[in-house]
N, C-alpha and C positions, 0 to 999 in steps of 0.2 A: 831562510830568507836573510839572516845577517852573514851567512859565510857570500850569500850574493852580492850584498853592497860590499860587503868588504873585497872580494875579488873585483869589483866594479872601480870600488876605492883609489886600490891600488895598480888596475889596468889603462883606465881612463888616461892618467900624466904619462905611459909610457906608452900608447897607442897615439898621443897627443906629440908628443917630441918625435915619434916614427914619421907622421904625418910631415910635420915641420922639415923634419931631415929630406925627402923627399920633396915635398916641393919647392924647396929651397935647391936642392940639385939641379929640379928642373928650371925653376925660372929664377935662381939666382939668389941671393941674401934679401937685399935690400929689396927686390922687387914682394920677396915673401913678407918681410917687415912692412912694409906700407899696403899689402894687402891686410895683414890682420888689424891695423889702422887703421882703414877702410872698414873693416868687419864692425869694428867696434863702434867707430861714429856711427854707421846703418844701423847698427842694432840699438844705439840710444836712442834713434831718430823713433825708431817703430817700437820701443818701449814706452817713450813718451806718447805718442800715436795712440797705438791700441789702449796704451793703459787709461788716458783720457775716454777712452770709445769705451771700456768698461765699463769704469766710471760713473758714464754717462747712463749704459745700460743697464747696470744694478740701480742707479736713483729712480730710474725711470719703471723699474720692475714692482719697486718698494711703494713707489708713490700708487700705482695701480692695483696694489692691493694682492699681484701674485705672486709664490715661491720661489724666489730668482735662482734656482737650480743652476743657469746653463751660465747665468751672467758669473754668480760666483767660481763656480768652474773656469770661465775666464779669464778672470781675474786672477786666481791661482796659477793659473798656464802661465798668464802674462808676468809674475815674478818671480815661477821659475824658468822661465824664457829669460829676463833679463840676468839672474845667477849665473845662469848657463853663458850667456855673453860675456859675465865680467873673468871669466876666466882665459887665460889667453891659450888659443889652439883652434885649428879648425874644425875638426871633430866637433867640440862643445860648440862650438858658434853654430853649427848645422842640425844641432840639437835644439841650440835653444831660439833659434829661428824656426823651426819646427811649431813649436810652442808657440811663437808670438804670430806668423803668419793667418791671417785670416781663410785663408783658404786651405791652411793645413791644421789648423785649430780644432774643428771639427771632428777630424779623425782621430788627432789625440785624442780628444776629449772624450769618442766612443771606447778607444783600447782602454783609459785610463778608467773609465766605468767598469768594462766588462772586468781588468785584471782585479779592481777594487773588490766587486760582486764574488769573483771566485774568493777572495782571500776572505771575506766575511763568512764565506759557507766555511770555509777550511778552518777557521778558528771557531764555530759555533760548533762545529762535529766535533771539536777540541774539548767543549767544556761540557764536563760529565752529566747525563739526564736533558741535555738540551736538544729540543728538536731541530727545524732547518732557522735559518736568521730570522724568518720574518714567522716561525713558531705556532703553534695549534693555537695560544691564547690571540683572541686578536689584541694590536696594538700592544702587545708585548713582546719585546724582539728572541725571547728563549725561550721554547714551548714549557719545561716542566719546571720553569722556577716559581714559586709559593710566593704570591703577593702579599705585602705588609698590609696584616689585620685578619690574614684568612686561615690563621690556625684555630686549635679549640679553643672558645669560650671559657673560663674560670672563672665562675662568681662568687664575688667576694665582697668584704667591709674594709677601710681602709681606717684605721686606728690610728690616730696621734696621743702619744702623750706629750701633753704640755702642762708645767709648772700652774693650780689651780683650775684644771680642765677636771671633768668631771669622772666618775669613775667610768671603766667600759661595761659597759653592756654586753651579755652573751645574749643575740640575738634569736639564738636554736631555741633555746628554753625560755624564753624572758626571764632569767633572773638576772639580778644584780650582783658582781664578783665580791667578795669581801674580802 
């Protein structure tokens, strides 16, 4: 997964200046220049937009008492949608309009579950004695981990000595230690 973003990293700026070069051949410098000018005022416009529509949909999720799953998913889209925008190139702007558009939101938001879901299975098969994510224990996300307080019982006396406390007591035999 990190040799990914890092190829991601470092392809993105130069899959981004390809673009650039390219459609600046075709329609020219300045016409390229004031399109990604363009890109970026639209994308403030629908930043502020949806991100107000969020917003609005997480309050209104919270105030009704239910799990705002999709709203918060939203909301995440909606600022990496705008990340995605502050970066200059077209590529990224297609990305992170992807992100912000309400009608392409959606389908994000279903790949970004599914790829989440595999990568939780794929790090739970990772960690040794664990069953699947959601695990044999209910409401414990790794089936063979041992809950605090459910080893063996060892009953015992708990002893202080303090300065004029009394002597101890051996409780097996009642006598007094001398």
């Amino acid at each position: 997964m990190r040799s990914v973003l890092l190829l991601l990293f470092l392809m993105v700026p130069v899959l981004e200046v390809l673009v650039l070069i390219q459609v600046g051949q075709v329609i020219g410098g300045w016409p390229t220049f004031l399109l990604l000018l363009a890109g970026s005022a639209l994308g403030v416009w629908i930043v502020r937009r949806e991100g107000r529509r969020a917003w609005k949909n997480l309050q209104g999720a919270l105030q009704s008492g239910r799990m705002p799953e999709r709203e918060l998913a939203d909301g995440a889209m909606v600022v990496a949608g705008g990340a995605l925008l502050l970066f200059p190139g077209f590529v990224t702007d297609v990305a992170g309009l992807l992100f912000l558009l309400p009608f392409t939101r959606p389908l994000v938001r279903r790949f970004g579950a599914r790829f989440l879901a595999r990568r939780v299975d794929a790090l739970a098969r990772t960690v040794p004695g664990a069953g699947t994510p959601f695990g044999d224990v209910p409401g414990f996300p790794f089936g063979d981990v041992q809950r605090p307080g459910s080893g063996p019982v060892i009953h015992g006396e708990v002893i202080r000595e303090e300065p004029g406390a009394r002597e101890p007591r051996d409780t097996r035999r009642g006598l007094t230690e001398h």
